[in-house]
RODO-2510 file (C-alpha; in nm, 4 decimals, decimal comma):
residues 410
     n   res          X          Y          Z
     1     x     0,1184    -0,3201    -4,1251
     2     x    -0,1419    -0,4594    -3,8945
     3     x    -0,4392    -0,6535    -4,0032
     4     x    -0,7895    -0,5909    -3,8616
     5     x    -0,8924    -0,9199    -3,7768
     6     x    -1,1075    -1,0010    -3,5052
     7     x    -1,1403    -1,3281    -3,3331
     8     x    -1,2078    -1,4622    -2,9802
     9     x    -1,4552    -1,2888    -2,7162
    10     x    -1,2860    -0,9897    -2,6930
    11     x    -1,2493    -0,6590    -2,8463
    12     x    -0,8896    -0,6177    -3,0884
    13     x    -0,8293    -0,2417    -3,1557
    14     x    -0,5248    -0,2421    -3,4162
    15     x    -0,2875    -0,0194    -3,4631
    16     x    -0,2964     0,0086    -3,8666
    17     x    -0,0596     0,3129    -3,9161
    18     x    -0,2785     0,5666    -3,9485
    19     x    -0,2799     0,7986    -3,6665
    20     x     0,0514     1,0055    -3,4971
    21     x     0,1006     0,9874    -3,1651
    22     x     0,0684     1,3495    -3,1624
    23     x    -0,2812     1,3146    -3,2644
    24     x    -0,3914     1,0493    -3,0057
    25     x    -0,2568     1,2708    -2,7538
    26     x    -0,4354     1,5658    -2,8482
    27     x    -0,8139     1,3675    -2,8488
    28     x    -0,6786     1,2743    -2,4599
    29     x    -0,5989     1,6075    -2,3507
    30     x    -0,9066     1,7162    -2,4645
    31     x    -1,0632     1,4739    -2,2474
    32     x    -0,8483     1,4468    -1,9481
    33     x    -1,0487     1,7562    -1,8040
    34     x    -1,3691     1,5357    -1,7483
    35     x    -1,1537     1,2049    -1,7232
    36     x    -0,8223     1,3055    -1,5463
    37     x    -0,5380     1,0343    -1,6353
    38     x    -0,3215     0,8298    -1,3922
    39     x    -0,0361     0,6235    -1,4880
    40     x     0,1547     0,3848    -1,2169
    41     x     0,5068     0,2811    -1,3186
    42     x     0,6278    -0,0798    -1,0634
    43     x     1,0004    -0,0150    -1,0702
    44     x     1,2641    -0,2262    -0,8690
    45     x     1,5647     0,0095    -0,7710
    46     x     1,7877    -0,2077    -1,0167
    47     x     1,6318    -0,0023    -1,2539
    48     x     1,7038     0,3104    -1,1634
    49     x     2,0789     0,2355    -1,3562
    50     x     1,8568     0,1109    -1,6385
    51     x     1,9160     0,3219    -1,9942
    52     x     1,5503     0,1956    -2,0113
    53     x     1,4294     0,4553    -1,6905
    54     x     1,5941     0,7394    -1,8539
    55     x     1,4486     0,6772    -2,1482
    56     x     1,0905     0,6365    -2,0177
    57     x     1,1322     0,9947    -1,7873
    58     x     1,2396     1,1737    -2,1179
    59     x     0,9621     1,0415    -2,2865
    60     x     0,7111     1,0606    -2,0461
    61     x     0,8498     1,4857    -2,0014
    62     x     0,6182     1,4999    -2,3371
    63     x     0,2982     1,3707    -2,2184
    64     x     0,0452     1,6225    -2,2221
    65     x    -0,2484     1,4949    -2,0714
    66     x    -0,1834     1,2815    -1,7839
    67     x    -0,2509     1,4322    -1,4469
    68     x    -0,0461     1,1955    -1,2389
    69     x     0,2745     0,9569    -1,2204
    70     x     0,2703     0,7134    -0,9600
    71     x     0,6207     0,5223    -0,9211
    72     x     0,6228     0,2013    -0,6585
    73     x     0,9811     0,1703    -0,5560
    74     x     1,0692    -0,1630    -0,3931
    75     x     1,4429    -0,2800    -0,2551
    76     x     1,5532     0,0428    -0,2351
    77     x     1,7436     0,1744     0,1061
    78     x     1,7528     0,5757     0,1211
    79     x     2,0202     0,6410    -0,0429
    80     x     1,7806     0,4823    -0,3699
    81     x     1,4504     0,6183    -0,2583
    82     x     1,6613     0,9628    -0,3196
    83     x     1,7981     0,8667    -0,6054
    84     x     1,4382     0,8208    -0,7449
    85     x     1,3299     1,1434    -0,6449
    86     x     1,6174     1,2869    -0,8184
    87     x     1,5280     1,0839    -1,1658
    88     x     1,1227     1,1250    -1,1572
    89     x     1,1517     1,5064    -1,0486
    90     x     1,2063     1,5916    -1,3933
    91     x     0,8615     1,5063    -1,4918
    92     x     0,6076     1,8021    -1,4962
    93     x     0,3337     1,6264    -1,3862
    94     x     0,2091     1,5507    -1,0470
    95     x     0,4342     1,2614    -0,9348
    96     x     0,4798     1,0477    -0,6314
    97     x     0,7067     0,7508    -0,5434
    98     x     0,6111     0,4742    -0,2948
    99     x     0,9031     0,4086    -0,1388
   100     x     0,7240     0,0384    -0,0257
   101     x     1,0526    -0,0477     0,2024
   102     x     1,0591     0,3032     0,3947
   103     x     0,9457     0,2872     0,7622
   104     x     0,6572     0,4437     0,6639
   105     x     0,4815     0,2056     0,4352
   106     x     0,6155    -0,0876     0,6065
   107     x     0,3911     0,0583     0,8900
   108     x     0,1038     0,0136     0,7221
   109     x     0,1968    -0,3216     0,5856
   110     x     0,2241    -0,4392     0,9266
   111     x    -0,1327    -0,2587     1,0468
   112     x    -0,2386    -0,4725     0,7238
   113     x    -0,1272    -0,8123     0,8301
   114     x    -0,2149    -0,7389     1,2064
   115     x    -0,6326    -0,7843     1,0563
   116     x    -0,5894    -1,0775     0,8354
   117     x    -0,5616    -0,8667     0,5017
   118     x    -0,2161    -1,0219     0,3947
   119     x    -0,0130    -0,8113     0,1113
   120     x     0,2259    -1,1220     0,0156
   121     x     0,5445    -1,1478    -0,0314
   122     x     0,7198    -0,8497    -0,2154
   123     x     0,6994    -0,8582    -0,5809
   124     x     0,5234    -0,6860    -0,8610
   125     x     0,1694    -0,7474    -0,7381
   126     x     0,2193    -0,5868    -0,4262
   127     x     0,3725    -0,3108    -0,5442
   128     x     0,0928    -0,2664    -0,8207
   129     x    -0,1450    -0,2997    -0,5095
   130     x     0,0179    -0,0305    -0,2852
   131     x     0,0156     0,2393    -0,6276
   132     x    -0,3322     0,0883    -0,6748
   133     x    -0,4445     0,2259    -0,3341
   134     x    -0,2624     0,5291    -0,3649
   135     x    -0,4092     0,6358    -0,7026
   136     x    -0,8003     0,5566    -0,5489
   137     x    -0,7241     0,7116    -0,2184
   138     x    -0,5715     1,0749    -0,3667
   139     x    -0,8550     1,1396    -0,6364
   140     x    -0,6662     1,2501    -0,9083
   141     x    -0,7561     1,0337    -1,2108
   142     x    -1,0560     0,8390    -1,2932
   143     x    -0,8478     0,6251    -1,4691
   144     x    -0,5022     0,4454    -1,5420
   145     x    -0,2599     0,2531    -1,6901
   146     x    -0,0046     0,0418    -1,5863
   147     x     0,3708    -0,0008    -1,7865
   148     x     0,6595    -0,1823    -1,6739
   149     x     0,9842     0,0556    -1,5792
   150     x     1,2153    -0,1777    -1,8012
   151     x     1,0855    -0,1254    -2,1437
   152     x     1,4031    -0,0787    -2,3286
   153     x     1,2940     0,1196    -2,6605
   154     x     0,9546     0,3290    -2,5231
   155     x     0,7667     0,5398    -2,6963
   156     x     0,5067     0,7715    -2,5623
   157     x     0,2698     0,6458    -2,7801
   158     x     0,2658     0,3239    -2,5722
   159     x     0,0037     0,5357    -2,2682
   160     x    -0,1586     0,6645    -2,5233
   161     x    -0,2489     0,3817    -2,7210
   162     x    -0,3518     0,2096    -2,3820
   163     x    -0,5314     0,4772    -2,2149
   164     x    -0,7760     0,6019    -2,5208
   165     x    -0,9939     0,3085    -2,5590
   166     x    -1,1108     0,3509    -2,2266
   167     x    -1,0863     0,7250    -2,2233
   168     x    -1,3012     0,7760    -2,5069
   169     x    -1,6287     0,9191    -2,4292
   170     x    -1,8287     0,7107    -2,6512
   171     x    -1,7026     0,3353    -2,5944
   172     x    -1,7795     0,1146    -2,3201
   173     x    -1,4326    -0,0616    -2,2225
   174     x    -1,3252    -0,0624    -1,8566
   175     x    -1,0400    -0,2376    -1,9149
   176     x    -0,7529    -0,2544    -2,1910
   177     x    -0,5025    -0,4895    -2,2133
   178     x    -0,1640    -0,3916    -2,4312
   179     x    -0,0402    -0,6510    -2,6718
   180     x     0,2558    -0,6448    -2,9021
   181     x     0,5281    -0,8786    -3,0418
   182     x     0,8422    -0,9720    -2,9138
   183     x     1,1453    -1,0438    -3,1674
   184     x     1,4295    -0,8669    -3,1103
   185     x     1,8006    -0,8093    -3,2189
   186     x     2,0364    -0,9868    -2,9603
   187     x     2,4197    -0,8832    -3,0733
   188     x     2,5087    -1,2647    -3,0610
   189     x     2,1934    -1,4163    -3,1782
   190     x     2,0959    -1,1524    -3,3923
   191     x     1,7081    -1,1439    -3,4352
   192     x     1,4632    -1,3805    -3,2763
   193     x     1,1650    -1,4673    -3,1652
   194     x     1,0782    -1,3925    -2,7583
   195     x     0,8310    -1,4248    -2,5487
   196     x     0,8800    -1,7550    -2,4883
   197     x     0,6110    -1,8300    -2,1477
   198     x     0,3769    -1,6981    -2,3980
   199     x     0,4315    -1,9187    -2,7255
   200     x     0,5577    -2,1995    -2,5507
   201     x     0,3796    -2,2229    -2,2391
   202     x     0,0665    -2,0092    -2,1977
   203     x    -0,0700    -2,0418    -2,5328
   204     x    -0,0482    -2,4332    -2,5416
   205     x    -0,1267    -2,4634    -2,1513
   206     x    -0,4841    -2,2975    -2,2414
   207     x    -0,5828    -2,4966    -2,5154
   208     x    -0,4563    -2,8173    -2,3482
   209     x    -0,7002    -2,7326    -2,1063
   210     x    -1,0240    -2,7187    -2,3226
   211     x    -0,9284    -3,0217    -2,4784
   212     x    -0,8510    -3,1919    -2,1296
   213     x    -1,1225    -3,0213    -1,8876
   214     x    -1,4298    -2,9632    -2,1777
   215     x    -1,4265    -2,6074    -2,0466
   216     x    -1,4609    -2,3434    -2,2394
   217     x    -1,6025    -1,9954    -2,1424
   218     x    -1,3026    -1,8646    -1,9338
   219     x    -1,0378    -2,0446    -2,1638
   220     x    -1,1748    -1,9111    -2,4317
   221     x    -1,1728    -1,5425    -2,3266
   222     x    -0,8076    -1,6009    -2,2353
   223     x    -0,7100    -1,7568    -2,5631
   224     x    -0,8348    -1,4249    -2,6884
   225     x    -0,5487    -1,2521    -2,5664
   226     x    -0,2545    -1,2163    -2,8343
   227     x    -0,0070    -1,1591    -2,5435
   228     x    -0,2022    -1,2530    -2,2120
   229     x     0,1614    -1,1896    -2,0269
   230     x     0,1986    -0,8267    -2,1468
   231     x     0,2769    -0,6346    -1,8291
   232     x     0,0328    -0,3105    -1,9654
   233     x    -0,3452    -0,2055    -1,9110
   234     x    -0,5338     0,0519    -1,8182
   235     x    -0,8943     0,0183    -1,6777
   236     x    -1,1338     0,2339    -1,5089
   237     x    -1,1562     0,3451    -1,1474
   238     x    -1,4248     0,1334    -1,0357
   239     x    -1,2404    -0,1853    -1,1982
   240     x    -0,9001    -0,0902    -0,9807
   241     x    -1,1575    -0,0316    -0,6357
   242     x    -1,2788    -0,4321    -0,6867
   243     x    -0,9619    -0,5584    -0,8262
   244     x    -0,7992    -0,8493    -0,6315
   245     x    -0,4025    -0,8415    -0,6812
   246     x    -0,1887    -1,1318    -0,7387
   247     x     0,1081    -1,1909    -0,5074
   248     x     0,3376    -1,4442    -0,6903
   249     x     0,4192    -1,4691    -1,0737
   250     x     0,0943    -1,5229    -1,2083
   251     x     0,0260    -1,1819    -1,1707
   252     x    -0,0861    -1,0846    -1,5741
   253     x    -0,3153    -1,3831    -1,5628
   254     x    -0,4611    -1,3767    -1,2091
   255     x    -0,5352    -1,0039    -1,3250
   256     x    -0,7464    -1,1116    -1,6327
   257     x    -0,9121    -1,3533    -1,3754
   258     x    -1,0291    -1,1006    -1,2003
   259     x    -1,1275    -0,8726    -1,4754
   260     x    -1,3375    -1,2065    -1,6496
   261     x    -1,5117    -1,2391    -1,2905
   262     x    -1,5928    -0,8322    -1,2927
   263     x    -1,6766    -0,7413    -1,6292
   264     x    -1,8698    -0,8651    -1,9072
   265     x    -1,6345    -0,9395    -2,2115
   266     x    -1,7752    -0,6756    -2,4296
   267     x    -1,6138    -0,3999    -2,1822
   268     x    -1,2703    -0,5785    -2,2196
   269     x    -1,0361    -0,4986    -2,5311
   270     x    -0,6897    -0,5582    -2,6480
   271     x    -0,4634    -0,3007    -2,7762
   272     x    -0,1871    -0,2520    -2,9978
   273     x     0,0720    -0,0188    -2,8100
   274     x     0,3906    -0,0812    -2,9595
   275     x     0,5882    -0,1358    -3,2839
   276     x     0,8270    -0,2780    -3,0911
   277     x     0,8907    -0,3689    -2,7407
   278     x     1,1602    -0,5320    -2,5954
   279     x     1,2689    -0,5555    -2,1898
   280     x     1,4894    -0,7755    -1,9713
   281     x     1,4222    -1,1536    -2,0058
   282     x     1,4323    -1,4042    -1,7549
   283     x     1,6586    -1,7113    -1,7437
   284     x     1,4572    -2,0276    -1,7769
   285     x     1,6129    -2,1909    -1,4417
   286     x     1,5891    -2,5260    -1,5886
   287     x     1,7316    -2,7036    -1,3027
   288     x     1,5702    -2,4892    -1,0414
   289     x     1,1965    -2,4865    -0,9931
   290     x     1,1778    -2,1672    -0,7968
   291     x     1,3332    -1,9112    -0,9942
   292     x     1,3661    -1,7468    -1,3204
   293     x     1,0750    -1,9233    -1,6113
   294     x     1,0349    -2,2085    -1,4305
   295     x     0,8550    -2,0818    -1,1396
   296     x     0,6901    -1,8307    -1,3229
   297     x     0,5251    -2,1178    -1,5496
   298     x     0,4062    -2,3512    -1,2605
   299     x     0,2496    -1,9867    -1,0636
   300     x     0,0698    -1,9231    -1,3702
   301     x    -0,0594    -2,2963    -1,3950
   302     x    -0,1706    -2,2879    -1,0170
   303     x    -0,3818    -1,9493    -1,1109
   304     x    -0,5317    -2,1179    -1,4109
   305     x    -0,6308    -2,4224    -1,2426
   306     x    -0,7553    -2,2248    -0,9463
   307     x    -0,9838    -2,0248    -1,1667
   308     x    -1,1194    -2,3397    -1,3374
   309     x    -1,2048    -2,5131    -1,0081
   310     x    -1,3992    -2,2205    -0,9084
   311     x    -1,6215    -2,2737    -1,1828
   312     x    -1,6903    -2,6116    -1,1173
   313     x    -1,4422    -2,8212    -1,3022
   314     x    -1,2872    -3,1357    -1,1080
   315     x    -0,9104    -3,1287    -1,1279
   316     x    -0,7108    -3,4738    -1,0246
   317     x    -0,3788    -3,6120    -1,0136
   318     x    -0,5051    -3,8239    -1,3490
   319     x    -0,6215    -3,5331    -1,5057
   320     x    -0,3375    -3,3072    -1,4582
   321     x    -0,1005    -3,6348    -1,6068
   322     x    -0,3753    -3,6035    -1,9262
   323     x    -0,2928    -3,2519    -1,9250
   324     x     0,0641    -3,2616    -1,9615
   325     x     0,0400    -3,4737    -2,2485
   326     x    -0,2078    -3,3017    -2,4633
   327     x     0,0216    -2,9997    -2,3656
   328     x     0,3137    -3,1463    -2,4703
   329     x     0,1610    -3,2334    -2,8401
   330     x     0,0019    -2,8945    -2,8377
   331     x     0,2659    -2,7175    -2,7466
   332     x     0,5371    -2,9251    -3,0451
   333     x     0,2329    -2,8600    -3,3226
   334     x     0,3216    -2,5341    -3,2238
   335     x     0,6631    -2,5006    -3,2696
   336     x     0,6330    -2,6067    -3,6320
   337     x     0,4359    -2,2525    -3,7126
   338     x     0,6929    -2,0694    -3,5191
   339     x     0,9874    -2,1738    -3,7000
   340     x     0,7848    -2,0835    -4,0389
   341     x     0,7283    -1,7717    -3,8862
   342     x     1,0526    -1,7067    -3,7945
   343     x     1,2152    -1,8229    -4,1352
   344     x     0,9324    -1,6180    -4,3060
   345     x     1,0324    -1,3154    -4,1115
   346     x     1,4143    -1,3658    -4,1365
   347     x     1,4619    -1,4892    -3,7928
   348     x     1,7156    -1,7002    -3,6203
   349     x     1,4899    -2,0323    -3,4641
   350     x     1,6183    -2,2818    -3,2338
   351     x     1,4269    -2,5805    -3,2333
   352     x     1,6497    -2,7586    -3,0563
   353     x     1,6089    -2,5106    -2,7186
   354     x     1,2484    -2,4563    -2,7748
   355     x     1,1825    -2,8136    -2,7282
   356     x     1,4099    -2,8558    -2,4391
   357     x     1,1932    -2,5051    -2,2740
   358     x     0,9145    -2,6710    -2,3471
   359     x     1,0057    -3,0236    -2,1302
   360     x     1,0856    -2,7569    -1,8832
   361     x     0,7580    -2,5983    -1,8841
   362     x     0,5816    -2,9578    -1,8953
   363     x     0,6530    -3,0577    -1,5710
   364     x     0,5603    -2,7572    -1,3684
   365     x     0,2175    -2,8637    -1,5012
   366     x     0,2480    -3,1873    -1,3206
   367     x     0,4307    -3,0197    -1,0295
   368     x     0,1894    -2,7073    -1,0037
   369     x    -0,1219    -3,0227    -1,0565
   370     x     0,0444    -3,1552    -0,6840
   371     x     0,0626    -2,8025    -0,5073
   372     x    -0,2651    -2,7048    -0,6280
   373     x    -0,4252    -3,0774    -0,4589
   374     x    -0,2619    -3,0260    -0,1419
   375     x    -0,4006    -2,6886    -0,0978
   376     x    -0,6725    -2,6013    -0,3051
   377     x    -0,8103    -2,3216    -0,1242
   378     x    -0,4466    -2,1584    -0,1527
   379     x    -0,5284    -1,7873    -0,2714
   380     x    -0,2346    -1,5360    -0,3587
   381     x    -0,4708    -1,2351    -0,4065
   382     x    -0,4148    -0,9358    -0,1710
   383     x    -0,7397    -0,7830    -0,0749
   384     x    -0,9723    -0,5682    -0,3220
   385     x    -0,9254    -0,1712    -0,1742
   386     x    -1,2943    -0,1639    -0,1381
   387     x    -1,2213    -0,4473     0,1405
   388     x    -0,9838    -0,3106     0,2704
   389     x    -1,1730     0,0665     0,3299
   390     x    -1,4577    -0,1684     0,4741
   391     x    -1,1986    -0,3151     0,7721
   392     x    -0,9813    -0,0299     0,7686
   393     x    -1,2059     0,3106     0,6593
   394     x    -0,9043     0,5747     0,6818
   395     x    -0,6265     0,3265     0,5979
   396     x    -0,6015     0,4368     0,2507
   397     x    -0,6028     0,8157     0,3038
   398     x    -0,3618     0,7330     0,5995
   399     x    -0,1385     0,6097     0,2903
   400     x    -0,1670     0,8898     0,1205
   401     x    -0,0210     1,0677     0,3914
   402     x     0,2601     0,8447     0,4505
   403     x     0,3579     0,8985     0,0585
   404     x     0,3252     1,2451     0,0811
   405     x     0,5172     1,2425     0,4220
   406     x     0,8369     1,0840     0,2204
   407     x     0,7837     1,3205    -0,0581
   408     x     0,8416     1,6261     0,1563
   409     x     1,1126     1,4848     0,3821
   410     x     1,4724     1,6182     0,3658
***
């Protein structure tokens, strides 16, 4: 069972066994009249094979109170972007798919780029981005939640849990961040820990930092976060109309960037939304720096150091060498609580290939340090809607109508 310890800036709301599922949803379908419910589901069309999907439309079939299902489809031809339709029309709510590689939406992409407001390269963040406009520009809910489409054993608890702090009438949150822990049963390995960016990487990286840099408001509220990386929130609609969207891999933490620079702390909170939660992993890509863990650590890095230098801290080529050796003891002082965790718990550790991720992970610090000095003024955030509806006024219902366009076409 949970504790219900509290520490950091933040908000922790724990799960401590004592409500149903049933009964969460009934206390949000009581409210979902006054404060109608969106959820957006980022799905590659890989994953439309997935046992995960089908097991995440079943589920979902259940859900009482949410209004809306919005799906972001990317690389899928027709032939996929009808195969969705054909998995999501089971649900009975109101559901659209953004089919963000039909003519259609590429369209608008282009209109996009044609006035300086870049969407990136494809990826998560500009699919999240494209649902995020959607959601705003059709009026349905006041506000949402976000879940990955690859979540292997899903519950429908998992929207509820992350929808109700900020649906309840009489707290103050605008945005919830889902947390959880990752150990799971691999049929060779049998159990073990996961989540290894987090543990190894992000965890260490952060408190590297305060020791290296002296700062400590923003690391601080992110050291707050039991699983900063957790691909699940919900927030309200005024945070998703001023949200800036992350393009590349750093996408979980340049969204809590964003959220830090929009909200005070005490409307932020941390959820419990799963007993457990497992989903595809990544290879580490030891030997290649752009792919798999490896580039996802050094995007990360770049979105952490770029939020630090806004605030006024002086990054250098010496400092970033300081960093990846405060990192590297942090990060090995670590490693001996994990592997008493993970004997505690009955869980296969090895020490041996956490050490070796973690030499892996220390020089994308150094390397994202370099990429970072040469172009400091880099930004991979896509446009906040409310920017875009200042440049563009009917873009965003114009999107609508593309999405709608696809959903009625034969």
């Amino acid at each position: 069972m949970a504790d219900f310890f509290q520490n950091g800036v933040i908000a922790t709301l724990h799960d401590l066994g004592r409500r149903s599922t049933e009964d969460l949803e009934r206390e949000l379908k009581a409210w979902s009249g006054e404060t109608p419910m969106s959820l957006i589901i980022p799905c590659l069309v890989a994953d439309l094979d997935a046992p995960s999907l089908e097991r995440i439309v079943r589920q979902l079939a259940a859900v009482p109170y949410l209004d809306e299902v919005v799906v972001g489809l990317d690389r899928a031809d027709a032939d996929g972007f009808a195969r969705a339709r054909g998995i999501f029309s089971r649900l009975p709510q109101h559901h659209r798919i953004l089919w963000n590689d039909g003519p259609r939406l590429r369209a608008i992409r282009d209109e996009l780029d044609a006035h300086d407001l870049t969407t990136g390269l494809p990826g998560k963040g500009r699919n999240v981005w494209f649902c995020l406009g959607y959601f705003l520009a059709a009026g349905r809910g006041r506000i949402v939640a976000l879940h990955d489409a690859d979540i292997r054993d899903y519950d429908r608890s998992l929207p509820a849990r992350l929808l109700y702090p900020v649906a309840h009438p009489s707290t103050r949150f605008g945005f919830a961040k889902g947390y959880y822990h990752r150990a799971s049963r691999g049929a060779v390995d049998g159990d073990r820990l996961y989540g290894r960016v987090t543990r190894l990487f992000v965890t260490p990286l952060i408190r590297a930092m305060a020791v290296t840099f002296g700062e400590r408001g923003y690391l601080d509220y992110l050291d707050s976060f039991r699983y900063p990386l957790a691909g699940e929130c919900a927030m309200t609609l005024d945070v998703a109309e001023t949200l800036r969207v992350p393009s590349d891999w750093g996408f979980e933490i340049g969204v809590l960037a964003e959220v830090y620079r929009h909200l005070p702390t005490t409307r932020i909170c941390q959820v419990d939304v799963a007993d457990t939660y497992d989903h595809k992993h990544r290879d580490l890509s030891a030997d290649d720096p752009d792919s798999g863990l490896h580039r996802m650590s050094a995007d990360i890095a770049r979105a952490i150091y770029r939020r630090l230098a806004i605030s006024g801290v002086v990054l250098s080529a010496e400092g970033f060498r300081s960093l990846e050796a405060a990192y590297d003891r942090t990060a090995l002082d670590l490693i001996d609580r994990y592997e008493a965790d993970a004997a505690f718990n009955g869980l296969n550790y090895d020490r041996h290939g956490e050490e070796a991720t973690i030499q892996v992970f220390a020089r994308a610090i150094v390397r994202a340090g370099a990429e970072f000095l040469e172009d400091p003024l880099e930004s991979t955030f896509i446009p906040s809607w409310s920017r875009v509806r200042s440049e563009l006024p009917d873009l965003a219902e114009r999107l609508v109508a593309a999405v709608e366009a696809d959903a009625t076409s034969q």
